[in-house]
PDB file of N, CA, C and O in Angstrom:
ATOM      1  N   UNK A   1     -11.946 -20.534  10.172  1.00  0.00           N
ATOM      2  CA  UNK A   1     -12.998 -19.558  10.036  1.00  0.00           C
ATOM      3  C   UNK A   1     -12.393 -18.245   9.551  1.00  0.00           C
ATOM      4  O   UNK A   1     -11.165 -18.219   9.628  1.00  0.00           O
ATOM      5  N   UNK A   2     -12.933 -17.238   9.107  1.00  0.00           N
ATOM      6  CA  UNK A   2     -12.561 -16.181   8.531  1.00  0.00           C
ATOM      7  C   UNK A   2     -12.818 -14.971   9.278  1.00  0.00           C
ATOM      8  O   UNK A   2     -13.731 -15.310  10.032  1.00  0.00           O
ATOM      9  N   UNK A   3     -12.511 -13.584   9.547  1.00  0.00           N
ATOM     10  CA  UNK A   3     -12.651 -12.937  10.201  1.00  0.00           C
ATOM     11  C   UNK A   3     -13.852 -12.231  10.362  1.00  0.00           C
ATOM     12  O   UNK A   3     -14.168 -11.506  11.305  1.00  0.00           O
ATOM     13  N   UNK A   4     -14.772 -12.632   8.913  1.00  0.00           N
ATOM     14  CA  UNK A   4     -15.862 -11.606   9.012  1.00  0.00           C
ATOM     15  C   UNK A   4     -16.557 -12.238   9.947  1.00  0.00           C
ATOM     16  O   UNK A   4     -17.160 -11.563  10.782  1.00  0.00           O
ATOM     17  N   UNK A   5     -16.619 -14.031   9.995  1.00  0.00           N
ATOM     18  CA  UNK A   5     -17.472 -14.845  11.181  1.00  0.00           C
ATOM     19  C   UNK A   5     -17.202 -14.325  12.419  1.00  0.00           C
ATOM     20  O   UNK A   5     -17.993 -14.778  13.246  1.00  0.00           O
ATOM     21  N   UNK A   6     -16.356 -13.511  12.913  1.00  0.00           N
ATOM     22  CA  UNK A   6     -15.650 -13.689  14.137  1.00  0.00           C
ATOM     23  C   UNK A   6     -16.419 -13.402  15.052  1.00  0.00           C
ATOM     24  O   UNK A   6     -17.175 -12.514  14.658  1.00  0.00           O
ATOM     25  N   UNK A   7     -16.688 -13.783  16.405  1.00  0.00           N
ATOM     26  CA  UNK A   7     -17.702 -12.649  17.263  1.00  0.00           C
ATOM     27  C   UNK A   7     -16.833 -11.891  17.893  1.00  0.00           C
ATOM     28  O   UNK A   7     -15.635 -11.938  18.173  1.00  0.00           O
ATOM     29  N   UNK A   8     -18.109 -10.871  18.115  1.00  0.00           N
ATOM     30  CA  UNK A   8     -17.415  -9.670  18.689  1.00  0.00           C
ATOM     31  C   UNK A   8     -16.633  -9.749  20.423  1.00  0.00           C
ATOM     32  O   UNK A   8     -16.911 -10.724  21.121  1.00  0.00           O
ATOM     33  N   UNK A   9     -15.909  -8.914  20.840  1.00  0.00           N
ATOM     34  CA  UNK A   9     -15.121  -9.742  22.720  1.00  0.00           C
ATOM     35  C   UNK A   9     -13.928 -10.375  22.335  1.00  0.00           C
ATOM     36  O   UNK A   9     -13.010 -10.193  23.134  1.00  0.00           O
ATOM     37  N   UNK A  10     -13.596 -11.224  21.123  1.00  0.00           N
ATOM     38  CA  UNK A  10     -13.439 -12.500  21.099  1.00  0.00           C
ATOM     39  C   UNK A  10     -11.825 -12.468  20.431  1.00  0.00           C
ATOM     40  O   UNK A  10     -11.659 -12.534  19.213  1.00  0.00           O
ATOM     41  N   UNK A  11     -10.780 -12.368  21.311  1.00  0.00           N
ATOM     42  CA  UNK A  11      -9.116 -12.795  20.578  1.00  0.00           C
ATOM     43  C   UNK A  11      -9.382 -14.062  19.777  1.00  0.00           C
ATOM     44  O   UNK A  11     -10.218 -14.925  20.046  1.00  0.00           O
ATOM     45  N   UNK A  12      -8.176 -14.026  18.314  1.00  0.00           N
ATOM     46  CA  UNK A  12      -8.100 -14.385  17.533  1.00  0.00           C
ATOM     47  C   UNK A  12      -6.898 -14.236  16.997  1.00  0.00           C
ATOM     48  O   UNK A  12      -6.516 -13.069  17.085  1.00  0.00           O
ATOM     49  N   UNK A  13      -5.754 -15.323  16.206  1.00  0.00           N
ATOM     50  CA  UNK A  13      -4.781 -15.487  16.011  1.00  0.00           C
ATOM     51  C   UNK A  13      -4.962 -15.506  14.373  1.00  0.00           C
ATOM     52  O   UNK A  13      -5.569 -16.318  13.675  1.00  0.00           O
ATOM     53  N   UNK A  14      -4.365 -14.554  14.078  1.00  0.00           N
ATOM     54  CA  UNK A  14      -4.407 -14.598  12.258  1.00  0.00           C
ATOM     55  C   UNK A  14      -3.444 -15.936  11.601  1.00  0.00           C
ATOM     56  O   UNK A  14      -2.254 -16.091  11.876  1.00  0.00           O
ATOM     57  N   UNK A  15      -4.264 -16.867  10.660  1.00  0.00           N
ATOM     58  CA  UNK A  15      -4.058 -17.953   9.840  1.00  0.00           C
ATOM     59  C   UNK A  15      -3.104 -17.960   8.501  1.00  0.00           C
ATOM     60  O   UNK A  15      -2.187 -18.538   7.917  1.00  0.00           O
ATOM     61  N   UNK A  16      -4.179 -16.697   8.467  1.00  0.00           N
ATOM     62  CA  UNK A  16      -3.381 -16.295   6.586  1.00  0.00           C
ATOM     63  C   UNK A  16      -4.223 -15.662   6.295  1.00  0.00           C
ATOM     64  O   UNK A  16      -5.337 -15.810   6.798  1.00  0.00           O
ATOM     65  N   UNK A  17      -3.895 -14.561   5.195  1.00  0.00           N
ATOM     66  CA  UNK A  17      -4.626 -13.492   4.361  1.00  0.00           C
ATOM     67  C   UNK A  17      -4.727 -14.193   2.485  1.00  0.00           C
ATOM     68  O   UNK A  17      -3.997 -14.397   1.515  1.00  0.00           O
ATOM     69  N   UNK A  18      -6.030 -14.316   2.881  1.00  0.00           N
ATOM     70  CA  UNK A  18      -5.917 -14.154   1.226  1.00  0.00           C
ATOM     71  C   UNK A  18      -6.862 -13.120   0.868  1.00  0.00           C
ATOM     72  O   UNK A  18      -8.071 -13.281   1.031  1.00  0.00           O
ATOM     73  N   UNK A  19      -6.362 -12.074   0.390  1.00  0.00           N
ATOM     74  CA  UNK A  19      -6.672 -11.394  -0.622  1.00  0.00           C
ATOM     75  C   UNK A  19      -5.822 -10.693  -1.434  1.00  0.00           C
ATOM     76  O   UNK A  19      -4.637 -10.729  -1.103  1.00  0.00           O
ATOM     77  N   UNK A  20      -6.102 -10.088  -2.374  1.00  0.00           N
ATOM     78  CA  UNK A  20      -5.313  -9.449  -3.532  1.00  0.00           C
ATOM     79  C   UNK A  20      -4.333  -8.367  -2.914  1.00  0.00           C
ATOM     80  O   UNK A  20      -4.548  -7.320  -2.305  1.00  0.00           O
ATOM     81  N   UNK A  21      -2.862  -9.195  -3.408  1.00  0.00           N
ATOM     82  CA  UNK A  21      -1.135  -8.846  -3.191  1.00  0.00           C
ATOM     83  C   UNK A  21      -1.233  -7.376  -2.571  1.00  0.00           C
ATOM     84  O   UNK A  21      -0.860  -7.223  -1.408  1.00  0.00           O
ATOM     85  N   UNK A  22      -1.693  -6.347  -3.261  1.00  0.00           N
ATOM     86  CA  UNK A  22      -1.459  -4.772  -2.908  1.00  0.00           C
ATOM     87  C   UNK A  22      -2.318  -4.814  -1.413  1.00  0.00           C
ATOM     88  O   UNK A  22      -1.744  -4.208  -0.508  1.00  0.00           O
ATOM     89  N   UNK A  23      -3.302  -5.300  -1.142  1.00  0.00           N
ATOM     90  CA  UNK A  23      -4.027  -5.486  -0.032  1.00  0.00           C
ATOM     91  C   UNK A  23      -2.907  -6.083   1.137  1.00  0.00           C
ATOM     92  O   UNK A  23      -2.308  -5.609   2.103  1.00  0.00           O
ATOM     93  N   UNK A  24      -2.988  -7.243   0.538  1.00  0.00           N
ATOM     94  CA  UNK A  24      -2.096  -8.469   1.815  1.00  0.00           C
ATOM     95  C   UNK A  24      -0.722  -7.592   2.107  1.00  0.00           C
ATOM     96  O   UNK A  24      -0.397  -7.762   3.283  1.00  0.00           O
ATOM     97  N   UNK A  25       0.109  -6.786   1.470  1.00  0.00           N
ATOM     98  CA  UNK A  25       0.908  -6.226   1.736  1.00  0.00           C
ATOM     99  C   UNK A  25       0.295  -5.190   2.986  1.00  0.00           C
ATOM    100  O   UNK A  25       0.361  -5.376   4.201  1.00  0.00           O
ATOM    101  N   UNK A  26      -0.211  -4.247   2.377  1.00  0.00           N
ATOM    102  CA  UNK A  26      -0.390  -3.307   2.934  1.00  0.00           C
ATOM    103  C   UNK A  26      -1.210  -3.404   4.347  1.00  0.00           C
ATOM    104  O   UNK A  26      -1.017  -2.612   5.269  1.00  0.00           O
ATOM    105  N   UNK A  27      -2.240  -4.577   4.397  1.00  0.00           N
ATOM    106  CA  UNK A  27      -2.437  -5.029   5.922  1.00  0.00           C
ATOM    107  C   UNK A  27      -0.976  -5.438   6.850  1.00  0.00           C
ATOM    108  O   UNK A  27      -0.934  -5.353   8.077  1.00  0.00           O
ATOM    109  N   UNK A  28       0.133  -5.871   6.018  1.00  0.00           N
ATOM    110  CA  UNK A  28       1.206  -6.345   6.879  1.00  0.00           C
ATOM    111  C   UNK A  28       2.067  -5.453   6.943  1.00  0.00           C
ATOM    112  O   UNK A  28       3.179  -5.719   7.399  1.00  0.00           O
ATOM    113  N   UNK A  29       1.824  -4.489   6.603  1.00  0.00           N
ATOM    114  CA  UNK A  29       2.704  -2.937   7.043  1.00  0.00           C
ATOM    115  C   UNK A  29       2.180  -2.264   7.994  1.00  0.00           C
ATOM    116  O   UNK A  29       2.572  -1.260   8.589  1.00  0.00           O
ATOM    117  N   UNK A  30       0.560  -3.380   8.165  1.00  0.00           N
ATOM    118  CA  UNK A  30      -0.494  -2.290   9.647  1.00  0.00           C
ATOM    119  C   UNK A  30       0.137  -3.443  10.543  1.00  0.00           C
ATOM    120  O   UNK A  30      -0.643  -3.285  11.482  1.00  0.00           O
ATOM    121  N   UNK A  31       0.827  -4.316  10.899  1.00  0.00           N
ATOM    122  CA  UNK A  31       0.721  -5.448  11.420  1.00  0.00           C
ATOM    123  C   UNK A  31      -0.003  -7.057  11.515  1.00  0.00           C
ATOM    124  O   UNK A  31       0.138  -8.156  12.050  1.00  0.00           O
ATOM    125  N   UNK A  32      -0.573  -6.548  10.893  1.00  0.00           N
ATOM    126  CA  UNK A  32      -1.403  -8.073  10.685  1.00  0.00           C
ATOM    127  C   UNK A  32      -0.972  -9.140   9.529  1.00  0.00           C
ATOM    128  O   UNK A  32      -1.375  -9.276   8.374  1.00  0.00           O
ATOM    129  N   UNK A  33       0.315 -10.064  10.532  1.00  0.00           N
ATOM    130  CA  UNK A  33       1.008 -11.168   9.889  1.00  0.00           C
ATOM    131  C   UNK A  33       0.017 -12.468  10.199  1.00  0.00           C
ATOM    132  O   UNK A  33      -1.088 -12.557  10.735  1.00  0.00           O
ATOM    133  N   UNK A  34       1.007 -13.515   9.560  1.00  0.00           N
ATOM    134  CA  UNK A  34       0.662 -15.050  10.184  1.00  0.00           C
ATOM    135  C   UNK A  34       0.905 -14.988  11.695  1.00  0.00           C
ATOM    136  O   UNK A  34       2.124 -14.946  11.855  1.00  0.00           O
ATOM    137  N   UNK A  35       0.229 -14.963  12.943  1.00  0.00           N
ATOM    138  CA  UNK A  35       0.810 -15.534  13.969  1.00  0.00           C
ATOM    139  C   UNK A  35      -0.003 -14.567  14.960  1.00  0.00           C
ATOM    140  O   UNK A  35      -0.195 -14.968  16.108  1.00  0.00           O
ATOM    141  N   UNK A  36      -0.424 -13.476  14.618  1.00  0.00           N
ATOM    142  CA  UNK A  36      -0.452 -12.239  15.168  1.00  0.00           C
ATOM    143  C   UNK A  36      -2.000 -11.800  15.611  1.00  0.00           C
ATOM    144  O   UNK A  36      -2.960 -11.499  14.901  1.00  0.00           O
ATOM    145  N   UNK A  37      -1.858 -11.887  17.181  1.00  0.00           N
ATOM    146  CA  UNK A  37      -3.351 -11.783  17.747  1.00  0.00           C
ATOM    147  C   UNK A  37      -4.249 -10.537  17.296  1.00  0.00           C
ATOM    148  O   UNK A  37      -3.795  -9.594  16.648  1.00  0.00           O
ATOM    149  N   UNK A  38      -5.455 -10.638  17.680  1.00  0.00           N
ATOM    150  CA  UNK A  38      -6.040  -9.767  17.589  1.00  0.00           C
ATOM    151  C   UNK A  38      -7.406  -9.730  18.024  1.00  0.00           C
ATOM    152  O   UNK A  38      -8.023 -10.793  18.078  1.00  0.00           O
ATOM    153  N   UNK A  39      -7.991  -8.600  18.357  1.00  0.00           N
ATOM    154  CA  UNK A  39      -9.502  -8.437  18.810  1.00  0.00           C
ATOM    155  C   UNK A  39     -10.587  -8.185  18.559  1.00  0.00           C
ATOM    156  O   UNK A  39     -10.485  -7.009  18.211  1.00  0.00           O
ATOM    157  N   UNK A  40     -11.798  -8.492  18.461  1.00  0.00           N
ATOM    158  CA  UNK A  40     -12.628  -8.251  17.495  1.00  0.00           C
ATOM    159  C   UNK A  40     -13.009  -7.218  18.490  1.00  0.00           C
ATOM    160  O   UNK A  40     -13.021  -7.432  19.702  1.00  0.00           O
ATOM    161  N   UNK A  41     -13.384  -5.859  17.818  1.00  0.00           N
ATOM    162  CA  UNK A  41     -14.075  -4.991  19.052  1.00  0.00           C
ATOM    163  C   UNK A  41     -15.786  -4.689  18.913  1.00  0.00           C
ATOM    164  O   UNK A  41     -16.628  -4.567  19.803  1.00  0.00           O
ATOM    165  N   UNK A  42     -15.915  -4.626  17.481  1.00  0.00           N
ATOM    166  CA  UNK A  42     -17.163  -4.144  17.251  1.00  0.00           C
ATOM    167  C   UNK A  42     -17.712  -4.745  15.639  1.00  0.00           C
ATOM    168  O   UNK A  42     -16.862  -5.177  14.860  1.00  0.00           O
ATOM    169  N   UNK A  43     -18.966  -4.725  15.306  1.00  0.00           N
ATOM    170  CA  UNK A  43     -19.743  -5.032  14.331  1.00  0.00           C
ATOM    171  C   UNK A  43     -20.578  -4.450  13.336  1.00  0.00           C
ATOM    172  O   UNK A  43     -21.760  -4.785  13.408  1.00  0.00           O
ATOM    173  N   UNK A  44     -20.250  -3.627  12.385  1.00  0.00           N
ATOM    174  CA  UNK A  44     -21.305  -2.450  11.858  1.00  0.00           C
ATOM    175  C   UNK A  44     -22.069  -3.428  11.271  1.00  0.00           C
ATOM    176  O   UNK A  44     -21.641  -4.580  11.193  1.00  0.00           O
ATOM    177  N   UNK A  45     -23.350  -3.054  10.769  1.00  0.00           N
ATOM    178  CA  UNK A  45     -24.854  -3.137  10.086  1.00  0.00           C
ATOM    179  C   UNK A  45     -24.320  -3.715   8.584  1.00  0.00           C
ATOM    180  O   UNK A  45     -24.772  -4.673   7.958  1.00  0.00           O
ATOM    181  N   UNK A  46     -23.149  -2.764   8.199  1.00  0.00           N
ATOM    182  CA  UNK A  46     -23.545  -2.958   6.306  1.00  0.00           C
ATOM    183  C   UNK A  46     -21.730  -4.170   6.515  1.00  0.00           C
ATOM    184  O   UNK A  46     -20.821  -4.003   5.702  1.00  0.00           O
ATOM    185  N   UNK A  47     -21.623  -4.982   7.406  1.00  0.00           N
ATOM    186  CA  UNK A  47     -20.623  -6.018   7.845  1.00  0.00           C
ATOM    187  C   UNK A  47     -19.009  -5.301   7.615  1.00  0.00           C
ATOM    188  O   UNK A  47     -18.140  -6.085   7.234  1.00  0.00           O
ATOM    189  N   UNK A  48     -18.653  -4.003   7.815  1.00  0.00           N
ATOM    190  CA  UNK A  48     -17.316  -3.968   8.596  1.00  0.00           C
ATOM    191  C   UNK A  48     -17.478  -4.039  10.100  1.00  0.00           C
ATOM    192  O   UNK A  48     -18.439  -3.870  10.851  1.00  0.00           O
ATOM    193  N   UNK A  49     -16.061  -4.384  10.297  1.00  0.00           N
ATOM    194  CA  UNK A  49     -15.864  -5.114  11.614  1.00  0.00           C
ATOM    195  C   UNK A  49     -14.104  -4.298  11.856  1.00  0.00           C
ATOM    196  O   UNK A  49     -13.007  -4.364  11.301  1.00  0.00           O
ATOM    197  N   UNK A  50     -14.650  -3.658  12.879  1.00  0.00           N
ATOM    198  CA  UNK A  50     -13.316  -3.243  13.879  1.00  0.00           C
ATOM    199  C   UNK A  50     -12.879  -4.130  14.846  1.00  0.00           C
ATOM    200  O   UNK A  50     -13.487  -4.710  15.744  1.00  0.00           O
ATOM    201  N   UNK A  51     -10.995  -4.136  14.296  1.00  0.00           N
ATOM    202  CA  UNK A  51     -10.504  -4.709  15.008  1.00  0.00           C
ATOM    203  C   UNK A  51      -9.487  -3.677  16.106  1.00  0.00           C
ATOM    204  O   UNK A  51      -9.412  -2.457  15.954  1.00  0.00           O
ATOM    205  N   UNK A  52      -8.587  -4.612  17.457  1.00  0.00           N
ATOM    206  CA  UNK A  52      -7.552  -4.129  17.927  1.00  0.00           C
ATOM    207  C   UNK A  52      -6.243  -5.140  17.491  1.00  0.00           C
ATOM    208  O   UNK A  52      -6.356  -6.357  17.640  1.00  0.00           O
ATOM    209  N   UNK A  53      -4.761  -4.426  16.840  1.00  0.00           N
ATOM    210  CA  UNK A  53      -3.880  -5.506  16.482  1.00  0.00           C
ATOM    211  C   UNK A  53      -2.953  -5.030  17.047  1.00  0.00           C
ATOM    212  O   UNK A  53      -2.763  -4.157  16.199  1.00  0.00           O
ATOM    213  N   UNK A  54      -2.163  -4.840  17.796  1.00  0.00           N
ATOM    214  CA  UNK A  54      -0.829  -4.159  17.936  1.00  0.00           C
ATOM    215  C   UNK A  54      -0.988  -2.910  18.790  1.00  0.00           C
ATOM    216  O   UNK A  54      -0.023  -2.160  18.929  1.00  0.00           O
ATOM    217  N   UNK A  55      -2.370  -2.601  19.475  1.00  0.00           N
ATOM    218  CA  UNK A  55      -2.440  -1.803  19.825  1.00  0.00           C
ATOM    219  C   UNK A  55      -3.010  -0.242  18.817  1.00  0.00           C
ATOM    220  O   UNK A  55      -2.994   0.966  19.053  1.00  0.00           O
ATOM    221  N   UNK A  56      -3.348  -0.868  17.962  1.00  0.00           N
ATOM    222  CA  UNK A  56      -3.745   0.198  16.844  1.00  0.00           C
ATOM    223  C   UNK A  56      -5.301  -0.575  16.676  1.00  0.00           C
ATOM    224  O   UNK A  56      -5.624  -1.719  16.995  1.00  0.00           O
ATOM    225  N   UNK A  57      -6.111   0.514  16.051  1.00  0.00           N
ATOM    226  CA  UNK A  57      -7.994   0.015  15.759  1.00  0.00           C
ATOM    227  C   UNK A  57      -7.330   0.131  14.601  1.00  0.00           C
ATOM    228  O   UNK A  57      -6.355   0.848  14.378  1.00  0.00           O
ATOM    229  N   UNK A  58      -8.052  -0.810  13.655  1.00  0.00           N
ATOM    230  CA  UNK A  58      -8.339  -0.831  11.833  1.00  0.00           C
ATOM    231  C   UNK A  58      -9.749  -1.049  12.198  1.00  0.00           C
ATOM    232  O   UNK A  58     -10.209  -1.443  13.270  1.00  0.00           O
ATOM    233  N   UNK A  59     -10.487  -0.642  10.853  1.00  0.00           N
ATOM    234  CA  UNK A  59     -12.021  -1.147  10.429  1.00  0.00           C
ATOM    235  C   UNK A  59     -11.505  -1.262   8.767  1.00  0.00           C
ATOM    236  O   UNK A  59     -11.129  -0.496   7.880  1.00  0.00           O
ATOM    237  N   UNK A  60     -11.743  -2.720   8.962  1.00  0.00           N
ATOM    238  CA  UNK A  60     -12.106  -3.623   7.951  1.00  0.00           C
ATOM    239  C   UNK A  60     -13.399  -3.334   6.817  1.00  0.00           C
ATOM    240  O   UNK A  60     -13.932  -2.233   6.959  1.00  0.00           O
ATOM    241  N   UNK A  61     -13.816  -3.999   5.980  1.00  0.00           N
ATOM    242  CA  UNK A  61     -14.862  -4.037   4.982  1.00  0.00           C
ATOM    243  C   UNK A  61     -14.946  -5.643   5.021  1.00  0.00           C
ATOM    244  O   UNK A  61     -14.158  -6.488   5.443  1.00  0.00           O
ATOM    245  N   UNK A  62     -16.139  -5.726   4.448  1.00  0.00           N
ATOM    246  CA  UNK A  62     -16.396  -7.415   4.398  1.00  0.00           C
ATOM    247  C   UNK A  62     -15.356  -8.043   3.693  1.00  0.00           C
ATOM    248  O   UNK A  62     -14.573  -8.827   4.229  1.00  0.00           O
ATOM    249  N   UNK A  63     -15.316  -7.681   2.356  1.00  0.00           N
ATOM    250  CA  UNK A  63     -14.149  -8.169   1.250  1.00  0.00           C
ATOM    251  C   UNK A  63     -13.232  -8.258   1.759  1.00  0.00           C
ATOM    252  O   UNK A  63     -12.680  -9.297   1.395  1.00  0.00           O
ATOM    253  N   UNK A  64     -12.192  -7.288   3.065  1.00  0.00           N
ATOM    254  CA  UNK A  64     -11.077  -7.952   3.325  1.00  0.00           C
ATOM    255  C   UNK A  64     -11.341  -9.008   4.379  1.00  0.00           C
ATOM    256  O   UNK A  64     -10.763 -10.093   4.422  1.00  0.00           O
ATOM    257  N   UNK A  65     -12.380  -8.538   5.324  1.00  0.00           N
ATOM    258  CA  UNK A  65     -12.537  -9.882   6.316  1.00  0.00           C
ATOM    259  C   UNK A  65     -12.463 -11.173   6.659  1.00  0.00           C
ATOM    260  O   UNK A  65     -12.061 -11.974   7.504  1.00  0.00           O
ATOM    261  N   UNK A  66     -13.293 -10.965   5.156  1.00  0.00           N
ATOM    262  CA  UNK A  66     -13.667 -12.307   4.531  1.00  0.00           C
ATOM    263  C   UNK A  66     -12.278 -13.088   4.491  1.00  0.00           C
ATOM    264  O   UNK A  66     -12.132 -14.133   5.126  1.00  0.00           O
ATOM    265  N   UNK A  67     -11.369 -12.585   3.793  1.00  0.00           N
ATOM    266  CA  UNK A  67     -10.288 -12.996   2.831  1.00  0.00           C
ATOM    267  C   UNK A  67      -8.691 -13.262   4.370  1.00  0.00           C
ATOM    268  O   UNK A  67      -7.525 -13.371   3.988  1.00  0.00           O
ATOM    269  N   UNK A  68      -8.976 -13.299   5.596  1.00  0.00           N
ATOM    270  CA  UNK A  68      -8.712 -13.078   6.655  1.00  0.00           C
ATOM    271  C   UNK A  68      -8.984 -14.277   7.334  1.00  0.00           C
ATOM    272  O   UNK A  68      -9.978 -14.296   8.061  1.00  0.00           O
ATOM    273  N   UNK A  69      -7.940 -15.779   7.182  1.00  0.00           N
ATOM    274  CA  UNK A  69      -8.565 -16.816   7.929  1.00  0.00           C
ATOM    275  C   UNK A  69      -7.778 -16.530   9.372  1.00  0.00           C
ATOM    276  O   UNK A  69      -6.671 -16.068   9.650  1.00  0.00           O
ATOM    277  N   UNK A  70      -8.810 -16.993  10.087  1.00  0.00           N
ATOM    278  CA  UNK A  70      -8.527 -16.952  11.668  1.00  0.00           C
ATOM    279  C   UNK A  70      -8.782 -17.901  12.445  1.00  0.00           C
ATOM    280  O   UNK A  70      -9.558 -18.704  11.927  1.00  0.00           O
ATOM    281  N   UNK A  71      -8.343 -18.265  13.874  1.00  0.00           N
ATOM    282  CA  UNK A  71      -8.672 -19.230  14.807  1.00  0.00           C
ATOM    283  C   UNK A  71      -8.697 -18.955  16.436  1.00  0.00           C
ATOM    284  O   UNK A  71      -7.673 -18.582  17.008  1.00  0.00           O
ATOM    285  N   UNK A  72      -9.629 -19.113  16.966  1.00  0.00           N
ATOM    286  CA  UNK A  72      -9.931 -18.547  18.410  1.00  0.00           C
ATOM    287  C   UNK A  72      -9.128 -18.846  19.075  1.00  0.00           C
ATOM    288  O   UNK A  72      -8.789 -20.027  19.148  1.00  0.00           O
ATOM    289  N   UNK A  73      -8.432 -17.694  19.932  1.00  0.00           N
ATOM    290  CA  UNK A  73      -7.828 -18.402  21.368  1.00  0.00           C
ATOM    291  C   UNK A  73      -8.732 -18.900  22.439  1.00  0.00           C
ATOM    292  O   UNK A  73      -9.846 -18.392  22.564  1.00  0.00           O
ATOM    293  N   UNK A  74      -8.210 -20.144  23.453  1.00  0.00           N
ATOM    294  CA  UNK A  74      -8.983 -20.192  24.349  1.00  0.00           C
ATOM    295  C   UNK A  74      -8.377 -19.027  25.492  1.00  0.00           C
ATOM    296  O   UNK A  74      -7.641 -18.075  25.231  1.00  0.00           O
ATOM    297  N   UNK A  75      -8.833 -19.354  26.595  1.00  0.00           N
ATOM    298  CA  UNK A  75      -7.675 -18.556  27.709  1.00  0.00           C
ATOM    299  C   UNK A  75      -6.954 -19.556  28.346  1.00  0.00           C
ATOM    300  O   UNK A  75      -6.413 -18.972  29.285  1.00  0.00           O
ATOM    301  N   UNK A  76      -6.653 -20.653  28.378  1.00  0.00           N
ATOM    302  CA  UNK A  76      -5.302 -21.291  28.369  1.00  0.00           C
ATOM    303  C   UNK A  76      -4.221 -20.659  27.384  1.00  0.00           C
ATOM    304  O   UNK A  76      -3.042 -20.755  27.725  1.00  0.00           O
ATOM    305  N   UNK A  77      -4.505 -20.084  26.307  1.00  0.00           N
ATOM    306  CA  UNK A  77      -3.302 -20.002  25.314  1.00  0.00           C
ATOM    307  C   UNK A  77      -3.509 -18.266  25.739  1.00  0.00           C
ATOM    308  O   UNK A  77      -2.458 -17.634  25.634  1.00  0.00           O
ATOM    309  N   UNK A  78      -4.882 -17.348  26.254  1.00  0.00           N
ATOM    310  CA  UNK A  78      -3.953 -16.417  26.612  1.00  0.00           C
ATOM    311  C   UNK A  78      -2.896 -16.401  27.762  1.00  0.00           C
ATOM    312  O   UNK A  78      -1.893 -15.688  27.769  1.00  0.00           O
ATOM    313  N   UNK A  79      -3.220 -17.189  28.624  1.00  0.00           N
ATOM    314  CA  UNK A  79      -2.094 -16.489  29.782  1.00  0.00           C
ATOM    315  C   UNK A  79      -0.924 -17.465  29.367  1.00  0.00           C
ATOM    316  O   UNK A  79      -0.413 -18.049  30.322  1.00  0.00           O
ATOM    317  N   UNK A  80      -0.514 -17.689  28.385  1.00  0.00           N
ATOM    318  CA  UNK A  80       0.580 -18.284  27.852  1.00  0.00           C
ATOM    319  C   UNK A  80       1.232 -16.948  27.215  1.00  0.00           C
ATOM    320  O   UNK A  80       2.428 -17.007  26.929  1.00  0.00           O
ATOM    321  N   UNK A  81       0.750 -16.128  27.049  1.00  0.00           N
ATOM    322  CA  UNK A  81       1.446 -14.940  26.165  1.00  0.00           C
ATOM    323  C   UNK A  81       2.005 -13.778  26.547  1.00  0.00           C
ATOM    324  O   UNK A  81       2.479 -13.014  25.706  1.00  0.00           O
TER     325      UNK A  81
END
């Protein structure tokens, strides 16, 4: 699933980024690699979506969200962490 699906509450382990190179870089200089949890916190109207990654908020736009595959943790795999 991709990040813009994500619901809101809800940890999530980043898959892979696809979007365009200057982008995918520059999200992985905010932290957001392959492997690397994160939180969905909130949902705007015109579809950006704030996240928590590292302890830092980003707000997203649909276009990168989108381009943002992801996969839910349960809570077995959080208290593994």
């Amino acid at each position: 699933m991709t990040l813009f699906e994500a619901k809101k509450e809800t940890t999530y382990v980043v898959k892979g980024l696809y979007v365009e190179e200057a982008v995918t870089r520059r999200l992985q200089a905010l932290g957001l690699n392959d492997g690397t949890c994160l939180t969905v916190l909130n949902r705007k109207k015109k579809g950006a979506i704030i996240i928590k990654v590292r302890g830092t908020r980003l707000a997203l736009g649909k276009h990168i969200s989108s381009g943002i595959e992801v996969n839910e943790i349960t809570e077995g795999e959080k208290e593994n962490e």
